[in-house]
N, C-alpha and C positions, 0 to 999 in steps of 0.2 A: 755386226752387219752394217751397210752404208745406208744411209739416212733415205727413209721411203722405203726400203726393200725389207721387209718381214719375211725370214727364214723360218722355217721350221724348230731352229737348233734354239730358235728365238721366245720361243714356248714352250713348256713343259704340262703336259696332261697327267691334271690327278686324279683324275678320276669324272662320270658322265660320257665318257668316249666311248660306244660302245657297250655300254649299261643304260637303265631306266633309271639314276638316281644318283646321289652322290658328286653329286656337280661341282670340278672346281680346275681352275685353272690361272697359270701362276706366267706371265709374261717380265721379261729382262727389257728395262728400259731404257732412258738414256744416261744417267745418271750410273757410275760403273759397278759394277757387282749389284746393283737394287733393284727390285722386282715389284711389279703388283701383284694381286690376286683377282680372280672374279669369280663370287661363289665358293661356299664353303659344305656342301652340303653330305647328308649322310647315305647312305645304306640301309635302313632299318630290319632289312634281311639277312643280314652276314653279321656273324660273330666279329669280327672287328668295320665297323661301318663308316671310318675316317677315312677321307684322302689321302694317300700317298705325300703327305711333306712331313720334313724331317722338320726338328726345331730352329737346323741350323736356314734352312731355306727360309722358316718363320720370321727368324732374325732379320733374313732381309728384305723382307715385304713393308715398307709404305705403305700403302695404302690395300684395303681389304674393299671392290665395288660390292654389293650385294643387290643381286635381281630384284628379289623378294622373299618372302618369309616362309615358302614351306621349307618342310627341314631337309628333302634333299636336296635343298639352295643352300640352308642358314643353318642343320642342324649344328652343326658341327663348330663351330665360333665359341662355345665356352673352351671344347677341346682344344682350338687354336690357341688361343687367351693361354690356357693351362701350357701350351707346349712354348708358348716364347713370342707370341705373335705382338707386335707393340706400334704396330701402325696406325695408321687414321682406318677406320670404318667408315664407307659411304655410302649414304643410303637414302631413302626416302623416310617421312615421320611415321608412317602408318608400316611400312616392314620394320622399323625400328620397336614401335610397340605390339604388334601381331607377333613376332617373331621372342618378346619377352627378354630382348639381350639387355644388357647394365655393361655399360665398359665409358672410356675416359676419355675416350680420343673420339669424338662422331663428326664427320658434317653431313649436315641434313641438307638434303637436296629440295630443293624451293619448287615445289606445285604452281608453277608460273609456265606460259606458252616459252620461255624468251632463251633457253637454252636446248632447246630440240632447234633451231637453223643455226646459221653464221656461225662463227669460233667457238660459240660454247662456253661452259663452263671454267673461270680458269681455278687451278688450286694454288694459285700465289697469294691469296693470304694466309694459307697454311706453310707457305718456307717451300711453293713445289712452280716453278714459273714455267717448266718445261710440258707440266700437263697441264689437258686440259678434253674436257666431256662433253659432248652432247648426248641429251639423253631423252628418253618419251616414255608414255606407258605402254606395255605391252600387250592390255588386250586379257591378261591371264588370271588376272586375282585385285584386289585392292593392295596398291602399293610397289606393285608390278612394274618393273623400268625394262626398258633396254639401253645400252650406251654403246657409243662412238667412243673410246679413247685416243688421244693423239698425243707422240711426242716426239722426240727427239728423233726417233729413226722410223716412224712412222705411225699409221692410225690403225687399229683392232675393232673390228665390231663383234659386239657379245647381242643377241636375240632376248636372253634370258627366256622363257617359256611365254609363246609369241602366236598371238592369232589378230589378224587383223578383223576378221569378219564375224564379228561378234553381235550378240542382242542388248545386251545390258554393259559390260565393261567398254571402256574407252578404248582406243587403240591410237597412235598414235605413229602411222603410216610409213615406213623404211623407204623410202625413193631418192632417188639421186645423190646417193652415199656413193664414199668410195674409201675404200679399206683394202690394206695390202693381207690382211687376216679378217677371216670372218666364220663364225663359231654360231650355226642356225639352228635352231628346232625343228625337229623334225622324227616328233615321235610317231606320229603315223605313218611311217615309210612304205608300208605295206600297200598303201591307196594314194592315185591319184584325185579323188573328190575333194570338192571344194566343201566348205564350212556348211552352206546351206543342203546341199545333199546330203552331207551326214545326219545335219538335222534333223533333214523331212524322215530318213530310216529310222531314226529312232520312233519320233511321235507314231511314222507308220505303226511301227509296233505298239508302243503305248496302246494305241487306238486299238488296234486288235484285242490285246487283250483287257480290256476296261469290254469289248464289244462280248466276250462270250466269257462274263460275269468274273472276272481274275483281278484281284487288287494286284497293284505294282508297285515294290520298294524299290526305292534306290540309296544305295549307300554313297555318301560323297561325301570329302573331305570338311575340315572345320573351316577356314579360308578359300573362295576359290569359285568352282563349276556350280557349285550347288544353287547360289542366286542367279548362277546364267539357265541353269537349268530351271530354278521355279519360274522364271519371268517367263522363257520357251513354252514350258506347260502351261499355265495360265491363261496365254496367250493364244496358242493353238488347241486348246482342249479347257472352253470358258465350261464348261457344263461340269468337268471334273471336280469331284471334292479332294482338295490338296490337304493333306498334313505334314506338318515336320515336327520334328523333338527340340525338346528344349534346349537341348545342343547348338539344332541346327539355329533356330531364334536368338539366342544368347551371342553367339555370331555376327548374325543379322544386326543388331541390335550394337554392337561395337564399331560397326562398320557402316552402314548405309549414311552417317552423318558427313562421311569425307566424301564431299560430293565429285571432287576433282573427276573421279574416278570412273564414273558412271553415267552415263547418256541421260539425259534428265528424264528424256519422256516416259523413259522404262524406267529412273528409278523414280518418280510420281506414284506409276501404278504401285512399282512392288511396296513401294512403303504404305501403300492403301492395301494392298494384300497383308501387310504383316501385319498393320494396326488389327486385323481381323481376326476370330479367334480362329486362329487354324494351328497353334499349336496343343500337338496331340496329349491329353489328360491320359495317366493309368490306364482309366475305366474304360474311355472311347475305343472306340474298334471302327467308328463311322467310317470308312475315307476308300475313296478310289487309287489316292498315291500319295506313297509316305515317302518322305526324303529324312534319313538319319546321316545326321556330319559323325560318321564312323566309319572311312572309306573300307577296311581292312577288316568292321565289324569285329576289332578285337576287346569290346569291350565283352564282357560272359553276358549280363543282362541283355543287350543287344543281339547276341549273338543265337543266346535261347528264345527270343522275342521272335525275330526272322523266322529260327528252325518251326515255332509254333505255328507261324503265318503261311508259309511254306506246306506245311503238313496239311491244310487245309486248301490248299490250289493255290493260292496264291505264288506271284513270280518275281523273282529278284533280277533286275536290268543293272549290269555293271558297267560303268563309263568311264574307268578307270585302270592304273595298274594295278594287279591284283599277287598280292602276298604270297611268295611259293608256299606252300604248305598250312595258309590259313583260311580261317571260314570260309569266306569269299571263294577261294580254291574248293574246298570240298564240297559250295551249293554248286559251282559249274560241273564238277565231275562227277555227281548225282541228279543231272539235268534239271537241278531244280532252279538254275540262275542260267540269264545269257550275257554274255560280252558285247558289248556296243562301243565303234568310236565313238566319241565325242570333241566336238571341234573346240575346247579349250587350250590343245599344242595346233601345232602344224601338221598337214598330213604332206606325203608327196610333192602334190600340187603345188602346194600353197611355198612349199620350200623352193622351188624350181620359179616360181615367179616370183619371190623376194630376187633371187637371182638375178633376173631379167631388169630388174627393175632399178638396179645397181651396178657400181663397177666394184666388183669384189674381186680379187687375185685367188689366194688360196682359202677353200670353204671348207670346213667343218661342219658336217650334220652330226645334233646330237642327240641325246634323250633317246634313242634307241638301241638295240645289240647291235648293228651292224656296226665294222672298224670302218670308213668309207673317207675318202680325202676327194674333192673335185676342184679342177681347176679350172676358173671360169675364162671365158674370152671377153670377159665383157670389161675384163680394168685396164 
């Protein structure tokens, strides 16, 4: 392809196209036959849960960017490693530790304002003069990037899992880009609502039910919604008695010290919320809302805990994707849990004005079932 013009023939999707998971995608650069990657992640639902690359494509990836550390971003990077993969890994210190990976080749990308404008990033002290990154936080979890890549025949934007209007996480605003490829979030497709609407729907519920005597669980993942969610609740419902598990705290507790990351004045409170005892003991039963980091409830204990909480009125609010065939699945289809977005991706809306808001050529929405390609007018 002629330099600036990103073709299609110019990417190869391995997977997150059209799926909730498994995110990764593999771009031809300018350097001849060599590729990057961005995002390695898995499936946890499917008997073979790995991206579509072969070891020989492995071979020629340079460099590996990585969003952040849930596993269908990162699962999947020892399996790369195993199948031939021998490029530079690039990432931020906190995906790099969240995510539990050991390999040889890293650069850690510097928690500094000064590579999110102007040129960005370059990789010439790694042997690479032709690339070069800009990159921000996403908004989505601790450790969370989005990136600009640029090089020889043109610049790619990847979103990585992306909200700007967030309570507690940073975000680190996508305006006046311009990319001849661009690869959005856009798990919520189903609504045009912005991040605050979704919000107020949930608490509205909460509220309801805390109102006619029903404790609320919510399962969320280990990394992630879960501190954007307890800071929300705390926040909008001070009267509520909160609990989380030790899971969830132990989490907490790994994380809240990279301040990069989080809005000071929300992380102030929560770190005065966690020093408090709210997390849940055996014996306790006290609590108006429990937050377990088991989004999928696959652990048995967990899952027998819910079914006994449940059995007794109690209601489980799911803010997540939810596991064909697991717990989580069988409290909704025994109306004993409801489904809720929650604005930790993109919905609609929010995807349609990243758009606006940029000169992007050919888009990619991901992180949902639909196959969907748009071409904007705005590059």
């Amino acid at each position: 392809p002629k330099r600036g013009c990103i073709s299609m023939r110019r990417i190869s999707i391995k997977g997150g196209y059209g799926e909730h998971g498994r995110s990764c995608f593999m771009v031809e650069y300018g350097t001849e036959g060599r590729c990057y990657i961005v995002d390695c992640g898995i499936m946890d639902t499917d008997p073979v849960p790995w991206p579509a690359v072969t070891p020989e494509e492995l071979a020629q990836a340079d460099f590996l960017f990585l969003t952040h550390c849930h596993k269908d971003h990162a699962g999947a990077f020892g399996y790369f490693a195993e199948q031939g993969f021998r490029g530079w890994l690039v990432t931020s210190q906190v995906t790099l530790r969240l995510s539990g990976i050991a390999y040889n080749k890293i650069l850690i990308l510097d928690e500094t304002e000064d590579n999110r404008e102007g040129e960005g990033k370059s990789l010439a002290d790694i042997g690479y003069k032709t690339v070069r990154g800009n990159y921000g936080r996403s908004g989505h979890c601790p450790g969370g990037l989005w990136f600009l890549i640029k090089d020889e025949l043109g610049a790619c934007f990847f979103s990585g899992d992306y909200q700007e209007d967030t309570v507690f996480y940073l975000c680190d605003p996508v305006r006046n880009r311009e990319a001849q490829l661009a690869i959005i979030d856009c798990a919520h497709e189903s609504t045009g609502l912005g991040a605050k609407k979704l919000r107020q729907a949930l608490i509205r519920r909460v509220r309801e039910k805390l109102e006619t005597g029903r404790r609320v669980i919510l399962p969320v993942p280990l990394y992630g919604r879960g501190l954007e969610l307890l800071y929300l609740l705390k926040s909008e419902l001070p009267y509520a008695v909160i609990r989380v598990d030790e899971t969830f705290m132990k989490c907490a507790n790994e994380t809240l010290g990279d301040i990069w990351w989080y809005k000071k004045e929300s992380l102030d409170m929560l770190r005065d919320i966690t020093q408090q005892q709210i997390c849940r003991k055996e014996a306790e039963s006290g609590f108006d809302i429990l937050l377990i980091a088991d989004t999928h409830l696959k652990n048995e204990k967990n899952e027998a805990d819910v079914q006994a909480m449940v059995s007794e009125g109690d209601v489980v609010l799911v803010t997540g994707r939810v596991r064909e065939g697991g717990a989580v699945q069988r409290l909704l289809n025994e109306g004993k849990a409801e489904k809720y977005m929650f604005p930790h991706h993109q919905s609609r809306g929010d995807f349609e004005r990243i758009i606006k808001g940029n000169s992007f050529g050919t888009i990619l929405p991901f992180h949902n079932g639909v196959c969907e390609l748009v071409v904007s007018g705005n590059s």
